[in-house]
N, C-alpha and C positions, 0 to 999 in steps of 0.2 A: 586503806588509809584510816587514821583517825576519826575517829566523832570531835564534834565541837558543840559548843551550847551556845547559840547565840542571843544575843541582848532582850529577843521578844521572850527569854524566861520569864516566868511568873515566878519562879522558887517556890510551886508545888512539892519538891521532892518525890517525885512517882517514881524519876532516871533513878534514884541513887542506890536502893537496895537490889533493885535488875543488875544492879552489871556483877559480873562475876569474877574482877577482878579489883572490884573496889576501888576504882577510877575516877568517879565521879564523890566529888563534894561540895557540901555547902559553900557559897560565899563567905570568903574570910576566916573561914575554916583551916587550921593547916592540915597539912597530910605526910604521909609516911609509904615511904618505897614498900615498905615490908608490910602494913597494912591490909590484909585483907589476901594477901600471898605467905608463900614461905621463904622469902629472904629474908637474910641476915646481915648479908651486906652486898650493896651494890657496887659494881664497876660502871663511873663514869668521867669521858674522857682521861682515863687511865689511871681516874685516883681511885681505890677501894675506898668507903664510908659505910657507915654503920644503917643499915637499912630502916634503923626506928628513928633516925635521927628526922628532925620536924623541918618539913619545908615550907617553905612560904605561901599562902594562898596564889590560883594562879590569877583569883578574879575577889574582888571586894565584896562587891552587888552580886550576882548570879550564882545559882550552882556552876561547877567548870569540872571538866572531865581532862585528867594528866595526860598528855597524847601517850607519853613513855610507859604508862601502862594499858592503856586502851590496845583490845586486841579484834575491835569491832564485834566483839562476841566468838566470832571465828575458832572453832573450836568447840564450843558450847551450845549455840545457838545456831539456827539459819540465815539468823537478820539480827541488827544491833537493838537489844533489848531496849535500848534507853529512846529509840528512836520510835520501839511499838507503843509504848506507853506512853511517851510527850503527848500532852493535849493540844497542845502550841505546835507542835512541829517545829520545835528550836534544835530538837538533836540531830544534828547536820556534815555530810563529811567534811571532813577541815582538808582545803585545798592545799594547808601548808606542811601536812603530813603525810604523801601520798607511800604507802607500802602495800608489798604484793601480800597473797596468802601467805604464803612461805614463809614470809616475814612474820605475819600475827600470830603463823602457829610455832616458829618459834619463841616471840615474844610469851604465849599460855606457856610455851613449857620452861622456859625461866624463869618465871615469875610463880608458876607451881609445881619448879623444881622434878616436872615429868622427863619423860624421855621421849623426844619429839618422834609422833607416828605417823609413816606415810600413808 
């Protein structure tokens, strides 16, 4: 599943340079699919768009982590980096994006354009 940040953030910023997919940003920040990957452009719900195109912040107040690109580290790491470093203990699975492994390690390998290994 995804990480989430919940509200007891402090907006330290420790999560944001950890993740390795460049998932996590500041409050009010916007962000970009292709950001910190190597997209160009994304397919969602079946529309191609340009993957530097600026999305909306997902949170005002708080850093906030895009579940669409969160891949829980999985791939990278053994444990969600954003969740070894929180001080707070705010980086948290988000019940509302539950996915298997298979899932997140295809997510790294779209998002950095690898060829997923088993």
């Amino acid at each position: 599943m995804a990480i989430k940040i919940t509200e007891e953030c402090i907006n330290c910023g420790a999560c944001e340079p950890e993740c390795p997919n460049t998932a996590i940003y500041e409050g009010g920040r916007e962000w970009t699919w292709a950001g910190g990957t190597k997209l160009t452009e994304v397919k969602l719900d079946g529309v191609v768009s340009d993957a530097k195109k600026l999305q909306k912040p997902v949170s005002e107040e708080f850093y906030y982590i895009v579940s669409g690109k969160c891949t829980e580290c999985t791939g990278f790491h053994e444990e969600p980096q954003c969740a070894a470093v929180c001080p707070v203990d705010c980086c948290v699975p988000d019940p509302d994006h539950v996915e298997t492994k298979d899932v997140l390690l295809a997510r790294k390998s779209y998002l950095h354009n690898e060829e997923l290994q088993a």
